[in-house]
C-alpha positions in Angstrom: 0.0 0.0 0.0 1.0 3.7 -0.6 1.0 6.0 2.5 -0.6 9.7 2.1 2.5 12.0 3.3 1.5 15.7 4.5 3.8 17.9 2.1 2.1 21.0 1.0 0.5 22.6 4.1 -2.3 19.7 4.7 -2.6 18.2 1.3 -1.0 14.7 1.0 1.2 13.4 -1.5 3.0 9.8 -1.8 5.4 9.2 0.6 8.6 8.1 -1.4 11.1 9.5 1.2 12.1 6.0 2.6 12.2 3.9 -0.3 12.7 4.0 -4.4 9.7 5.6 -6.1 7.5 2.6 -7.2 8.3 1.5 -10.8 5.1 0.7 -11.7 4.5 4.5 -11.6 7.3 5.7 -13.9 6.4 6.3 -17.3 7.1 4.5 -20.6 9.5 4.7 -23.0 7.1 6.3 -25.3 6.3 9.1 -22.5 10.4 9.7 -22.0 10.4 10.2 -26.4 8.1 12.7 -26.4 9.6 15.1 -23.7 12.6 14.6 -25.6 10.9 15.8 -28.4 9.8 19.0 -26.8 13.2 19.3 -25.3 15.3 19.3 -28.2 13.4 21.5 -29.5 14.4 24.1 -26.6 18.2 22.7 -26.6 17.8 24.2 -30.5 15.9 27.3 -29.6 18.9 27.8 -26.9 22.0 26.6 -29.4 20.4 29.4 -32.4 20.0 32.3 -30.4 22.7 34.9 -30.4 23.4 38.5 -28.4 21.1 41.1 -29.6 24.2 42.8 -31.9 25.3 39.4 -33.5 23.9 37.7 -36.9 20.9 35.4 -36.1 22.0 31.9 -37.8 19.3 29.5 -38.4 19.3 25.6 -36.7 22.3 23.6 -38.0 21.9 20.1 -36.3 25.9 19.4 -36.6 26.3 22.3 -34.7 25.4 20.1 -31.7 27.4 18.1 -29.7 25.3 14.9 -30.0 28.9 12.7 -28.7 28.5 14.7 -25.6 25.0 12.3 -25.3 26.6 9.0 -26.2 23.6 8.8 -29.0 24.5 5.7 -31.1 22.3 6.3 -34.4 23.5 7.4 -37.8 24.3 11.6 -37.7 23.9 11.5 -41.6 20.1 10.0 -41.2 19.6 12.8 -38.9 21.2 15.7 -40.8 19.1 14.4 -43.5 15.9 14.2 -41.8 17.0 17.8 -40.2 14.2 19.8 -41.4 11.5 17.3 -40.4 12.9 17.0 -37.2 12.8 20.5 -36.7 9.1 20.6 -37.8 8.2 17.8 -36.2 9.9 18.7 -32.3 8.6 22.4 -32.9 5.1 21.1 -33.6 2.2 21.2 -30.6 -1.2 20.1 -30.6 -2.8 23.2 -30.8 -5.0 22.0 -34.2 -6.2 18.8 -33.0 -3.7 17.1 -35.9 -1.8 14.3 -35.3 1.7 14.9 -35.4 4.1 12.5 -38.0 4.5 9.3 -36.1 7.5 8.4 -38.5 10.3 10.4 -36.4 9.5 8.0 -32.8 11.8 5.7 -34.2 14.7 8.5 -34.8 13.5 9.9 -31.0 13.9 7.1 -29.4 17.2 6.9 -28.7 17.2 10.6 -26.7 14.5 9.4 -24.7 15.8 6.0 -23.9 19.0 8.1 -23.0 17.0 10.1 -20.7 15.5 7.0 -19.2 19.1 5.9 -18.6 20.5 8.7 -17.6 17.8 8.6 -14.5 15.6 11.6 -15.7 13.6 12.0 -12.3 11.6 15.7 -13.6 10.8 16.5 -17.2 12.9 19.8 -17.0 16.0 17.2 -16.3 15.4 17.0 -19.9 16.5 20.3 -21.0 19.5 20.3 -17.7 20.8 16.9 -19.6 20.5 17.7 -23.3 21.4 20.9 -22.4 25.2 19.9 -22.5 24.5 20.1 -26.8 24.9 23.9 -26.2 26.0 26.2 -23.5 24.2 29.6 -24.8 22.4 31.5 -21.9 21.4 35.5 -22.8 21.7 37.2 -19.1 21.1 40.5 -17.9 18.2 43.3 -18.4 16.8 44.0 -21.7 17.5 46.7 -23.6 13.8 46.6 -25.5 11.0 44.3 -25.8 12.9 43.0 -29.1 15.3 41.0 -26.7 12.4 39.2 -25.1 10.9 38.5 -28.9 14.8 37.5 -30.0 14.6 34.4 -27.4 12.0 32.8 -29.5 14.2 31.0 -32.2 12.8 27.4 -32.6 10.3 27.7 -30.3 6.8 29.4 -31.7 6.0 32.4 -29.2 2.4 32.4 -28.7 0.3 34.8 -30.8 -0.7 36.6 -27.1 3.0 38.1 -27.6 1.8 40.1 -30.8 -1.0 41.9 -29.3 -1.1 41.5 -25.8 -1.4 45.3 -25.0 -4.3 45.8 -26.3 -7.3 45.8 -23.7 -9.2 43.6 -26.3 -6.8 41.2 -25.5 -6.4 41.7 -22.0 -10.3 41.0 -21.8 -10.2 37.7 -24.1 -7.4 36.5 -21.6 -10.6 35.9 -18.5 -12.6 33.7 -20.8 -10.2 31.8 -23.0 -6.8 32.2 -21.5 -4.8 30.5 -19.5 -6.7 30.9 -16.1 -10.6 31.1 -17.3 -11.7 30.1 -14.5 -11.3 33.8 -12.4 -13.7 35.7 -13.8 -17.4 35.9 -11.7 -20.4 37.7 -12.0 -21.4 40.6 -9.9 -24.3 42.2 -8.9 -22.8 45.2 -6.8 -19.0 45.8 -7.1 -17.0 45.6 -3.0 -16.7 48.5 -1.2 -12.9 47.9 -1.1 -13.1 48.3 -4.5 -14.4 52.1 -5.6 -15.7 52.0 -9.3 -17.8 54.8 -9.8 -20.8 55.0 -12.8 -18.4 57.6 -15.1 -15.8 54.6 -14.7 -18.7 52.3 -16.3 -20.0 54.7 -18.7 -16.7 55.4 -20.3 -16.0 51.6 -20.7 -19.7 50.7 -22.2 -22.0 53.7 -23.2 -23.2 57.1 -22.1 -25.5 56.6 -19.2 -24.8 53.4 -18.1 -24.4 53.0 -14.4 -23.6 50.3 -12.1 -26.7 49.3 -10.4 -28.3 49.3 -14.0 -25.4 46.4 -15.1 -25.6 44.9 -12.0 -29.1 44.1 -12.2 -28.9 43.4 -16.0 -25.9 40.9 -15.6 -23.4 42.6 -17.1 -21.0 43.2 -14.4 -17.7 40.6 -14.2 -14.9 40.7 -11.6 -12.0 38.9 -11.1 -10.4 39.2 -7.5 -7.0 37.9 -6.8 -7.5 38.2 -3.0 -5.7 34.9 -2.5 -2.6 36.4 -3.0 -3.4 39.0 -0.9 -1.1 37.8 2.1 1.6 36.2 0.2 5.2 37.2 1.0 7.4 38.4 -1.8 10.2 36.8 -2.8 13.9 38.2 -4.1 15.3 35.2 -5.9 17.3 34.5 -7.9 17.3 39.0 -9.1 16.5 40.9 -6.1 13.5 42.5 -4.5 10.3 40.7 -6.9 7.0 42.4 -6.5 3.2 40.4 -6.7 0.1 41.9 -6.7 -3.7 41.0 -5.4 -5.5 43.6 -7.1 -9.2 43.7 -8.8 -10.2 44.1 -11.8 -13.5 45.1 -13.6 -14.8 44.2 -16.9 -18.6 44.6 -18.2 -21.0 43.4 -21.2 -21.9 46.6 -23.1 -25.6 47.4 -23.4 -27.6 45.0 -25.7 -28.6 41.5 -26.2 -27.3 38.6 -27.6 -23.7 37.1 -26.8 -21.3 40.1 -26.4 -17.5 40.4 -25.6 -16.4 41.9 -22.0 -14.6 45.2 -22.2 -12.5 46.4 -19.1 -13.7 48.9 -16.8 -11.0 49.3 -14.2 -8.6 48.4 -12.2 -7.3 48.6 -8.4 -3.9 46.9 -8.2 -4.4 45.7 -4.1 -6.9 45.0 -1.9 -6.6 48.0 0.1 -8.2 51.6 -1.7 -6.4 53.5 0.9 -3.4 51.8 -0.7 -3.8 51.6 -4.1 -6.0 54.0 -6.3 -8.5 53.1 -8.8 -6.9 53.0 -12.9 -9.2 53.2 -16.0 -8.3 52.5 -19.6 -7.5 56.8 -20.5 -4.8 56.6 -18.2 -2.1 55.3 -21.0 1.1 53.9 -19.3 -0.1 54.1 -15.8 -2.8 51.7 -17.6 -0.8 49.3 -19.1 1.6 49.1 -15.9 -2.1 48.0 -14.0 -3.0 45.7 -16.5 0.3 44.2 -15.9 -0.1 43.9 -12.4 -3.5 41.6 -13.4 -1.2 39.4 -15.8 1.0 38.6 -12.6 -1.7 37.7 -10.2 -2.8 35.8 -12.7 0.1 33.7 -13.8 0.7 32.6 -9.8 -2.8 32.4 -9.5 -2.9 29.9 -11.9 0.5 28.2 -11.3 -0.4 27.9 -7.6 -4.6 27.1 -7.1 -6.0 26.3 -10.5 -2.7 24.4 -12.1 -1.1 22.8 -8.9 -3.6 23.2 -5.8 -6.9 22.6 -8.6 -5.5 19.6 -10.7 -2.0 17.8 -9.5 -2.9 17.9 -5.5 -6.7 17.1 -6.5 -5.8 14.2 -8.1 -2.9 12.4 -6.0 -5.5 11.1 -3.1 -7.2 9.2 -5.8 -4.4 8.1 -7.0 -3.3 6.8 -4.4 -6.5 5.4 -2.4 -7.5 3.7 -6.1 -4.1 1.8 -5.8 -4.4 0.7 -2.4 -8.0 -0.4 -2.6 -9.1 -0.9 -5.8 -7.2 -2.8 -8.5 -7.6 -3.6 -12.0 -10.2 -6.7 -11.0 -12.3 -4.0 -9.6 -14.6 -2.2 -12.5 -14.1 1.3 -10.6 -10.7 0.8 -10.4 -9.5 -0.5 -13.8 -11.9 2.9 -15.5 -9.6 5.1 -13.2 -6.5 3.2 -13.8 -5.7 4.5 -17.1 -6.5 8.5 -15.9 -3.5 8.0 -13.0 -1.0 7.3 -15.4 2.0 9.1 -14.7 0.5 11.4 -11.9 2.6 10.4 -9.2 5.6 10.3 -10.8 5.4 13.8 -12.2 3.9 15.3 -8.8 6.6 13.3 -7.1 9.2 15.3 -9.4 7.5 18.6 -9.1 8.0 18.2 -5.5 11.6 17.2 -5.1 12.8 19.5 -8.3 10.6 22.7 -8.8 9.2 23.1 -5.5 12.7 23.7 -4.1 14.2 27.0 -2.9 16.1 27.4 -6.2 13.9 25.5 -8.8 12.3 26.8 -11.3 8.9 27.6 -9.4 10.0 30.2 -7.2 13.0 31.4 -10.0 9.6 32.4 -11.9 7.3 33.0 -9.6 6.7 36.0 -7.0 6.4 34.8 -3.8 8.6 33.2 -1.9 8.7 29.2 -1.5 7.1 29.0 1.9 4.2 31.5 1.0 3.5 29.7 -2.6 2.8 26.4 -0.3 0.6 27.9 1.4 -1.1 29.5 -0.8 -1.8 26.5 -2.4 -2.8 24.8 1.0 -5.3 27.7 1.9 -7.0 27.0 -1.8 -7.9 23.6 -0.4 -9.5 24.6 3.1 -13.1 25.0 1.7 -15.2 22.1 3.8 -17.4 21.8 0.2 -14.3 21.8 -2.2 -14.5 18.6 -4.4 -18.1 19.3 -4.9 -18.3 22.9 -5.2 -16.1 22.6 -8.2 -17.7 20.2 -10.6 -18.0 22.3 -13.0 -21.8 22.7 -13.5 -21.8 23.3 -10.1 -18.5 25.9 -10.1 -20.0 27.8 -13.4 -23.4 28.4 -11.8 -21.5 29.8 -8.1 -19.4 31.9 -10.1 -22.6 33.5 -12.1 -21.1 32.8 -15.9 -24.2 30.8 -17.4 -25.6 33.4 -19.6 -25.6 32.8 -22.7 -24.7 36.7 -23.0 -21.1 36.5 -22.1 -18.9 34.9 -24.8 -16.8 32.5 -22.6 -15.1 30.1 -24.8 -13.5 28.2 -21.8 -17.4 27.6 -20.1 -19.0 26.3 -23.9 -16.6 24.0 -24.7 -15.1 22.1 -21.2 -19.1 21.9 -20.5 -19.1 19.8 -23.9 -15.9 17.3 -22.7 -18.2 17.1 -19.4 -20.8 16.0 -20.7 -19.6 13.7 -22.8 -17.5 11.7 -19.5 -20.7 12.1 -17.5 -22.3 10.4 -20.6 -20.0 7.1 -20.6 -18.7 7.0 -16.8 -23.1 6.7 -16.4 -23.4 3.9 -19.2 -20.3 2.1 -17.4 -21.2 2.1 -14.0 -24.8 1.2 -14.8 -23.0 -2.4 -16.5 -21.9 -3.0 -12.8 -24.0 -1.2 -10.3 -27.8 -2.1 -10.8 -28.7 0.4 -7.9 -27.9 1.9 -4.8 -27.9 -1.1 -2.7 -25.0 -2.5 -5.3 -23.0 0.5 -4.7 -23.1 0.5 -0.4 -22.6 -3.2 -0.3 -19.8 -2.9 -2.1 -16.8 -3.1 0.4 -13.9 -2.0 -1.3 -15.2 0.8 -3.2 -16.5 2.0 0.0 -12.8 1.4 1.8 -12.0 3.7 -1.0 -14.2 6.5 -0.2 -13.0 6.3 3.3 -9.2 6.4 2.6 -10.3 9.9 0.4 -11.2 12.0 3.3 -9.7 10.6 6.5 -7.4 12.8 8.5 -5.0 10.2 8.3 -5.1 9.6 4.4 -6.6 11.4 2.1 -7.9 14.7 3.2 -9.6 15.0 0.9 -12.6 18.1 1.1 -16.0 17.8 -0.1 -16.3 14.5 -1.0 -20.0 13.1 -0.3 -23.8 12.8 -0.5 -25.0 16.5 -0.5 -28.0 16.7 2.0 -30.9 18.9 1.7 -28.9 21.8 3.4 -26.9 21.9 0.5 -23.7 20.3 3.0 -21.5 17.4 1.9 -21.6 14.2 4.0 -18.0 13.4 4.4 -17.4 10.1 2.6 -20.5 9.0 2.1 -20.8 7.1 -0.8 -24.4 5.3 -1.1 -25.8 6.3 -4.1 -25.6 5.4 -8.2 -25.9 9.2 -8.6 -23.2 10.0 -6.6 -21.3 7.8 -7.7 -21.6 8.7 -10.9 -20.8 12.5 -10.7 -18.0 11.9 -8.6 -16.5 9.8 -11.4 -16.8 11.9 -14.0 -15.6 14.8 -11.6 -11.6 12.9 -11.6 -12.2 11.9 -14.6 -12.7 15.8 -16.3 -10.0 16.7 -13.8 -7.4 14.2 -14.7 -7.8 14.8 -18.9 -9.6 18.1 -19.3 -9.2 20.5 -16.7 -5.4 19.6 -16.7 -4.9 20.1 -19.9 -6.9 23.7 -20.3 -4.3 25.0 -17.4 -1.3 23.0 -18.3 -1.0 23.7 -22.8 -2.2 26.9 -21.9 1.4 27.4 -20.3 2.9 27.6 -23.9 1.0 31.3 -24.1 2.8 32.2 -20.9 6.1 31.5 -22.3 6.5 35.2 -23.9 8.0 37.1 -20.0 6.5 40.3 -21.3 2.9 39.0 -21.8 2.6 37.5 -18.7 5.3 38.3 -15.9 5.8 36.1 -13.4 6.6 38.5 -11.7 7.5 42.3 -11.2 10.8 43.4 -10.8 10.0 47.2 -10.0 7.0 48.4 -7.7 3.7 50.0 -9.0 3.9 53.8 -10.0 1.8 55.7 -8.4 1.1 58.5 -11.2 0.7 58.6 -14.1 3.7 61.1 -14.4 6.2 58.7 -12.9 4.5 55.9 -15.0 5.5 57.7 -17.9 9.4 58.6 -16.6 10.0 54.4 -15.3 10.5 52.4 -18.3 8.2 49.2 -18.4 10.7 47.1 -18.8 11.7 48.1 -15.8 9.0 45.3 -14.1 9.7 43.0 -16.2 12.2 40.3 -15.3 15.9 39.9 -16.4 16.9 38.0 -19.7 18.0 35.1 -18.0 14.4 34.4 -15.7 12.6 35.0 -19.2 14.6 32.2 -21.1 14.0 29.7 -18.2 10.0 31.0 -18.2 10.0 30.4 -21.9 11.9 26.7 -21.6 9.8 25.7 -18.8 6.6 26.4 -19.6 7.1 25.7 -23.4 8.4 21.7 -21.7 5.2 21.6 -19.5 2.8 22.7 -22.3 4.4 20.9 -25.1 4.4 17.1 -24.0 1.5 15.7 -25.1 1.6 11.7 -24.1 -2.2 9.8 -24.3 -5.8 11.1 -25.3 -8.8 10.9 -23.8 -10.7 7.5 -24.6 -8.4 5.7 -26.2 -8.4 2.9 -23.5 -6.6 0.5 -26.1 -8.4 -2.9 -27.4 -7.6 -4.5 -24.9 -8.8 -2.8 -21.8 -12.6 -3.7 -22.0 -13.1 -6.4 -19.9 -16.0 -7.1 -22.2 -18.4 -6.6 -25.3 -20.9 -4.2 -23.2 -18.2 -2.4 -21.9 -16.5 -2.1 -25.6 -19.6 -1.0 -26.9 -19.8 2.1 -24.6 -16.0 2.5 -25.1 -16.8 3.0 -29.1 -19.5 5.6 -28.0 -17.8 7.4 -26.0 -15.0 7.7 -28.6 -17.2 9.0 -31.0 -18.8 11.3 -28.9 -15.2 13.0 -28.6 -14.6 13.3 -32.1 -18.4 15.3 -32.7 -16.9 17.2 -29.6 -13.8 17.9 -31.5 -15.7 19.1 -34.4 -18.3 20.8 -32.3 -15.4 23.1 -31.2 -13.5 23.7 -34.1 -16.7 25.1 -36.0 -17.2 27.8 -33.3 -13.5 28.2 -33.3 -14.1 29.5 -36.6 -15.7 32.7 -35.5 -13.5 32.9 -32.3 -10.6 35.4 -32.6 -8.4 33.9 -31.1 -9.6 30.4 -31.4 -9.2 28.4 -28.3 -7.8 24.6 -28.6 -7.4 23.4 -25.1 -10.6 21.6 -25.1 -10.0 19.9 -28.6 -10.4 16.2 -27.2 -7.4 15.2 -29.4 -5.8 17.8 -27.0 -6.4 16.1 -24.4 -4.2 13.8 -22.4 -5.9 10.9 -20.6 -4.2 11.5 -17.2 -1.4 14.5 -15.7 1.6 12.8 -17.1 3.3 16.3 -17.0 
């Protein structure tokens, strides 16, 4: 059996402090190939780029020092297969298209070295192949053009081209990489002093704030998690993060319309921090910045981490220690674990480390990250407050008003797992009485939200008070919903936080940080050069790398079980369904994404891995 280990604050993770990490949780050979893939990629990005001043060269494959690896394949082949290679590594699954399967062979060999070389984290990857090429830009920029030059190889995301403009900045709280912020508001916080002039200048002469309010056109997102959180100075000095709030609205109208922002107040505290509104030009763009950095540790820390990773590793381990593959619940979850506790193992002992690559990036320090990802957890209703029907109507986004990308399609993937976890279990649970006599599924539910195990919040029956029963597990329904809950976590919910990391690569889109305070006028705004909170050369490259690793390695897809797994023909039969449901999903969303500017592929079911393997 696994034990639950208290790591982060209260939230468990294996214990693998006292003996080797089990192998049956490392990944395959297959998974090691395709973080190569992304890797090299970066290793080339790295080996191409060149000081500001010099001659940009483009990729040249000898140029590497691929002795330095011990490779043993034919360098010829690969010269000759150069520019495929460098097509095929620099390729993501951003269309839904599968990538050419003809280069695993000529991959193989880097990931089989990284297998042998003991590659414990997938940014291990980029440390070991990084001996093909020492180049590392360092220092502060001298213009944005120096942040742009670090993108060789490597695509920069199409946020970098436009991301100043507040239509952008809008588009970010429905379809980028943290959509899940954003809320609905009837009155705006006292805290938070928006005044009806603000409003009408944003939307339309007239327009007030009690008349939005009522209407349902009023959206805020409130970073007030971070309010707290103590600021780190690694590895560049004093780093600044923000908690601030920000307003956006639905213009006057009907039918589905597009939020515009309203303003902004870049703390918690009015006394502290005034209240900024689009007219104010740099002292408007430095604000706006301030909401891309709450955002980025926001997401890093309670949606990507505290939301999906730490969610999912009491299932993991109470479905290994009490349910196993003879067990129907437990060979349907099986395949959704893959990988997770190796790679949440990793995180922990490589990034989460008082010089990885979490708190280089990132502006807290170590110790208030942790627990700001604990305190994301304390909510007594917290597994079932955020299935997502359940999280979309508590957050007010429903209307059909707001164009919310993120909401239409992950409510699509939802319903398509609800759909076939309710046409498996009902092969194997005729009713209620089925599901609370049987022993081990009920051992299960247990392990999830004892002090001693899981922890696990939320979990349960809701009673007719709207409260979860702790554990209890008695019912088809429940059953059911819970299911498809891990099951969206573990493929889709991941995957909208984690290849959403790619558009986070570019430093000057979305900071990590700030490396210079707010200003406090627009005067001084204008005299303090914005690149001035933006963070050095050498914290943008390993931004860029990381994230580009994290969002790039795409290893399994939803439903795609394998012909073997159905244990049997009812079970196939549903499996076939299920599949096909995905692919009218994936259609589904690439027809809307037809009018969307920009379109968003996150949901794609292609794009979607069957477990957090990364």
């Amino acid at each position: 059996a696994y034990d639950h280990n208290t790591v982060v604050g209260p939230l468990p993770m294996l214990d693998a402090s006292s003996t080797p990490f089990p192998k049956e949780e490392t990944p395959s050979l297959l998974w090691y190939a395709q973080v190569a893939k992304v890797a090299l990629n970066i290793i080339i990005n790295r080996a191409v780029w060149t000081e500001p001043d010099e001659t940009s060269t483009r990729p040249c494959l000898e140029d590497l020092d691929l002795s330095k690896m011990g490779l043993s394949f034919d360098l010829d082949k690969l010269e000759e297969l150069g520019p495929k290679l460098l097509s095929a590594i620099g390729s993501t699954g951003d269309d839904g298209d599968d990538a050419d399967e003809g280069l695993s062979a000529l991959l193989e060999p880097f990931g089989k070295m990284l297998m042998e070389k003991g590659m414990a984290s997938p940014t291990d990857a980029t440390d070991i192949l990084g001996q093909l090429t020492e180049t590392k830009p360092t220092g502060r920029p001298k213009s944005l053009d120096d942040y742009n030059g670090l993108f060789q190889t490597i695509k920069p995301p199409a946020l970098s081209i436009n991301y100043q403009l507040d239509e952008t900045f809008s588009e970010q709280r429905v379809s980028g990489f943290n959509p899940v912020v954003i809320k609905g508001v009837r009155s705006i916080p006292e805290r938070f002093p928006v005044t009806d002039r603000m409003l009408a200048k944003a939307t339309s002469p007239g327009d007030t704030l009690e008349k939005a309010g009522k209407e349902g056109r009023l959206y805020l997102a409130d970073y007030k998690e971070l309010h707290d959180a103590e600021m780190g100075n690694y590895p560049a000095g004093p780093k600044y993060g923000f908690a601030p709030l920000a307003l956006f609205a639905l213009p006057q109208g009907c039918g589905t319309r597009h939020l515009v922002p309203v303003a902004i107040q870049c703390g918690q505290e009015p006394s502290e921090y005034p209240v900024h509104t689009p007219g104010e030009g740099a002292l408007w763009n430095w604000a706006k910045t301030t909401v891309q950095i709450a955002d980025f540790n926001y997401h890093e820390l309670i949606s990507h981490l505290g939301g999906t990773h730490l969610l999912m590793e009491p299932f993991a381990i109470s479905t290994h220690n009490n349910l196993d593959n003879s067990h129907p619940i437990g060979h349907l979850l099986k395949p959704h674990f893959e990988g997770t506790l190796f790679i949440n193992n990793a995180s922990l002992e490589y990034l989460l480390t008082e010089t990885g690559q979490v708190t280089k990036i990132l502006a807290p320090t170590l110790p208030a990250s942790a627990k700001v990802v604990a305190e994301s957890r304390t909510e007594d209703n917290y597994f079932n407050a955020h299935m997502l029907p359940t999280q979309l109507s508590t957050r007010h986004v429903t209307s059909s008003d707001l164009h919310y990308p993120y909401r239409d399609d992950a409510l699509l993937v939802w319903k398509s797992i609800n759909q076939w976890v309710q046409e498996y279990v009902d092969l194997f649970y005729r009713n209620d009485k089925d599901v609370q006599e049987d022993v081990l599924l009920q051992r299960w539910a247990q392990e999830l939200v004892s002090e001693e195990s899981g922890r696990l919040k939320g979990f349960g029956e809701i009673d007719s008070q709207g409260s979860t029963i702790c554990g209890k597990l008695t019912t088809v329904d429940y059953l059911v919903k819970s299911l498809t809950m891990v099951i969206f976590t573990a493929s889709a919910s991941h995957a909208a936080f984690n290849f959403s990391q790619t558009h986070m690569a570019h430093a000057p889109s979305v900071p990590g940080a700030a490396y210079r305070n707010m200003p406090i006028s627009e005067r001084q705004a204008k005299v303090m050069p914005s690149l001035d909170q933006l963070p050095p050369l050498d914290v943008a490259r390993t931004q860029m790398e990381f994230l580009s690793l994290l969002g790039g390695v795409y290893h399994t897809q939803l439903g795609e079980y394998g012909i073997t797994w159905p244990q049997n023909p009812k079970v196939f039969m549903a499996m076939k369904r299920f599949q096909s449901d995905l692919k009218d999903v994936g259609k589904a969303i690439k027809e809307k994404n037809k009018t969307r500017n920009p379109a968003y592929t996150f949901l794609i079911p292609k794009n979607i891995p069957q477990s957090i393997n990364i």
